[in-house]
Structure formats: structure tokens, C-alpha cells
C-alpha positions, 0 to 999 in steps of 0.5 A: 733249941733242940740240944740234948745230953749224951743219954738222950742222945744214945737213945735217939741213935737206939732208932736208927742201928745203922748211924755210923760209930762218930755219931755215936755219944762215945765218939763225941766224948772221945774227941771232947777230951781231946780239943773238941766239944760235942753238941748234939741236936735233934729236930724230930727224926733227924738229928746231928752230933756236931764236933767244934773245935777252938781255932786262933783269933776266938774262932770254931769251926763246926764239923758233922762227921758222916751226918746228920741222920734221918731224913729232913735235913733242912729245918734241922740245919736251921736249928744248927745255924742259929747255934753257929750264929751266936757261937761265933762258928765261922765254918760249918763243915757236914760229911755225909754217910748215905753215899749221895752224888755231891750235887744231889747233897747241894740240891737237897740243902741249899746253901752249901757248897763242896769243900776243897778238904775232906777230913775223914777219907773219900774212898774205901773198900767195905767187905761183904760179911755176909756167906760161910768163911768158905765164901768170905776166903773165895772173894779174895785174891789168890796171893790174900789167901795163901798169905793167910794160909802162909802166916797160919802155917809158919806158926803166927796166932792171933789174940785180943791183946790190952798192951796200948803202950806197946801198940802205940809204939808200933804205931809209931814205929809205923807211922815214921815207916811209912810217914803218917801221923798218929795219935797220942797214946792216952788217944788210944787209951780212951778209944779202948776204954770208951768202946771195948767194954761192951764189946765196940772195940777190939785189940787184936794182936799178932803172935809168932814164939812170943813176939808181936809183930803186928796189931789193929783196933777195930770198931763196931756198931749195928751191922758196921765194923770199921779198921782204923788204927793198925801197927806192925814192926820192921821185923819178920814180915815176911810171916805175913802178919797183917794178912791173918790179922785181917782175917781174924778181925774180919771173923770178929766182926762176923761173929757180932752179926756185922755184914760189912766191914770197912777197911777205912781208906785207899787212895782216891781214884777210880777203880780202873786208874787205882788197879793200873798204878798200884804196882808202880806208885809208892805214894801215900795210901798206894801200899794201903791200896795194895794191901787192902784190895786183896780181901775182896771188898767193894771200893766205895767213894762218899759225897764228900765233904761240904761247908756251911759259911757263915764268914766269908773272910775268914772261909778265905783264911781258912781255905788257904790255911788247908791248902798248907796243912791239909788235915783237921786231927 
């Protein structure tokens, strides 16, 4: 059984710079401390970082975000059902990171099926890093760049910042604004400790006469930066905080080498249907949508997510239990 350990592991990844962050080993620690448990196989150059998490009746489900890696997916996956086979794994579920058309990703692993829940999001808009400050600042709409420019002259700075307490209360303070959920403090606590002493991670706060009013953690591996988790208060947003916050993670991520930046989530739509609505709909990710589209970044959709059933009563269970909660945290 090609399982490895999290050193061998970070060295297989060492042959491929561009695998997304949640295949990295510190990825699978986080989540392992919080109701998961990381298992990593390799089966010659492909391999997979695999999530499984205890659900009620003694059973797991198994998940592969923004996976495998490498090419031959096929003897790899027979490697994983055996696993899952023995490990009373009802569910398999493989998210993708190569942008494949979803009937191409069935066509190449025969034997799965498109899920009805995605856990990371379908669609997102990714910056181009790449050209002088002058061309990042040209991409952008109009009304991006002079909140920029506006937050830079009413005084607002913006610095790397260790304060997770106060950044978790913001996120709270967020979250209940704008009705999503959150992680726990001590969540955001590992993050930053797993990812930012060599320079993977970066708290970035927003300054004005001494008061925060907003801040993001932001992530990075090979050429990929990735925003997600980001936090503002109630008061003095007319600054326009988040707008040179954005900036300056955008410019952080730059100075790393990094060529696109990922702004992790809009809602999922077509281009012509999110630029017709987003100034009617205050739903869900429609406020991200409008915030997001202005930094002149391309909207990018996923394959998707989709299973490997190894029961197919408790897939059923399963389906109806998504249809009422919707997530996988």
C-alpha cells in the first residue's frame, strides 16, 4: 500500500511547485487537528492527500481536495479503494485542480459520478500577477482604483499584523454582518503558526490613527497566492479599508514570485448573468461578487466535485443529509 508519512510527502510535492496549498502536508496537519485525519498515498508520480472524517453510525467519508496530482489517476484511485474498502469509507469525494470539463473528468475515471455538493467553491476570480504595478493598477475598474487611492489619502496603512485574537473577533463581527460562518479561534492560530514562519502565510491588517478596521490571511505556494479568510469592522468603511488591503496583499504576494492570486469565491454564475445581477442581488457571495470583480481578475469555474460510492445506502443518506446542511467544514 503506497501510504507515506507527511516528510515523504512534502518531498514528492517538491516535484511538482504548482499542487495546490490543501495537498500540502501543512494543510493535512491543520485539518488532522481539527476532526480530520490526513492520509497520503503515492503510486508513482501521481499521488493524493486524502481528508477523512468520523461521521455518526461508525462511518468516514473520504475527501481529495483540489487533487490528485500527476497524471495516471486510474491505478492510484485503485490504491485509495482498497483503502476505503477496508476503512468502512462509505464515500469518496475528489475535487480537482486542473480545470478539466466534468465529462471529461468521468470519462478519465470511470466509476464516479458529479456530486450535488462541492465543499471548496466552484467558481473564483484569479489576478494575473504578472506586468509592472502600473499594469496590475490598469486592470482594474475605475471605481477599484480610486478606493485605493482614496483609502491611501485619507491616511489608512496597512501592515502585517500577529493580533489572531483580535482578527478572530472580526470575523466574527463579519460573519454575524454578513451571515456566514467562521472558524474557531485556535483554527486560525494553527493556520498562522503552520504556514507563516517560512513565509506561507501572511496577516495583513488595515490601519487608520491607531484602529484596525480591517484584515485578511492569505496563503502561498510555488506561483499561487490564495485570500481566505478576510474581516472588517462596522466602523469607518467609508476609508475604504479592504480596497488597499487587497492591494497590498495582491503586492505581497508579487514580491514572492507568485503570478496569480486567487480571490477564493464568487457566486456561481456565468460572467454575463454575475455582471447583469450583482447590483440588484444581495444574496450570499453577490456583496463578494462586487467587491472581488473590480480588481481585474479572470472568473475561473472548476470541474467540480465528484464521488467515489462505496455504499450505496448510506450515499442516499448521505445526499439528503447535504440537501439540509449543505457543507462539509
Amino acid at each position: 500500500m503506497p501510504i507515506v508519512n507527511s516528510t515523504e510527502w512534502s518531498a514528492y510535492l517538491a516535484s511538482y511547485p504548482e499542487a495546490h496549498i490543501l495537498q500540502s502536508a501543512r494543510w493535512g496537519t491543520l485539518k488532522a487537528q481539527f476532526g480530520w485525519e490526513a492520509v497520503r498515498f503515492i503510486n508513482g508520480t501521481t499521488g493524493a492527500q486524502l481528508l477523512i472524517r468520523q461521521l455518526p453510525m461508525r462511518q468516514r467519508m473520504a475527501y481529495i481536495p483540489m487533487g490528485p496530482i500527476g497524471k495516471d489517476w486510474s491505478a492510484l484511485l485503485g490504491e485509495i479503494d482498497d483503502y476505503c474498502l477496508r476503512n468502512r469509507i462509505f464515500l469518496l469525494k475528489i475535487e480537482p485542480d486542473d480545470g478539466m470539463d466534468p465529462l471529461e473528468v468521468t470519462i478519465k475515471v470511470p466509476g464516479i459520478t458529479p456530486s450535488p455538493q462541492t465543499v471548496q467553491p466552484r467558481r473564483s476570480i484569479v489576478i494575473d500577477l504578472t506586468g509592472d504595478y502600473e499594469t496590475l493598477l490598469a486592470r482594474m475598474k475605475q471605481k477599484t482604483r480610486y478606493n485605493i487611492g482614496l483609502a491611501t489619502k485619507k491616511g489608512v496603512t496597512v501592515k502585517a499584523w500577529e493580533d489572531l485574537s483580535e482578527f478572530h473577533r472580526m470575523m466574527q463581527m463579519t460573519g454575524e454582518r454578513n451571515t456566514f460562518g467562521i472558524h474557531s479561534l485556535k483554527y486560525y492560530q494553527q493556520a498562522y503558526e503552520l504556514f507563516h514562519p517560512d513565509g506561507g502565510c501572511e496577516l495583513l491588517a488595515a490601519f487608520h490613527e491607531g484602529e484596525v478596521l480591517a484584515a485578511l490571511m492569505l496563503f502561498s505556494a510555488g506561483k499561487r497566492a490564495w485570500y481566505f479568510y478576510g474581516a472588517s469592522g462596522n466602523q469607518n468603511r467609508h476609508l475604504m479599508p479592504t480596497y488597499l488591503l487587497q492591494w497590498e496583499a495582491m503586492l505581497w504576494a508579487k514580491n514572492k514570485g507568485c503570478t496569480h492570486y486567487d480571490l477564493w469565491g464568487v457566486p456561481d454564475q456565468d460572467e454575463d448573468y454575475l455582471e447583469s445581477h450583482f447590483n440588484d442581488r444581495q444574496d450570499g457571495l453577490w456583496g463578494v461578487y462586487r467587491f472581488k470583480r473590480g480588481f481585474g481578475g479572470a472568473l475561473i469555474r472548476s470541474a467540480g466535485a465528484f464521488d467515489r460510492v462505496y455504499q450505496k445506502s448510506l450515499y442516499s443518506l448521505y445526499r439528503l443529509y447535504i440537501r439540509l446542511f449543505r457543507r462539509i467544514e
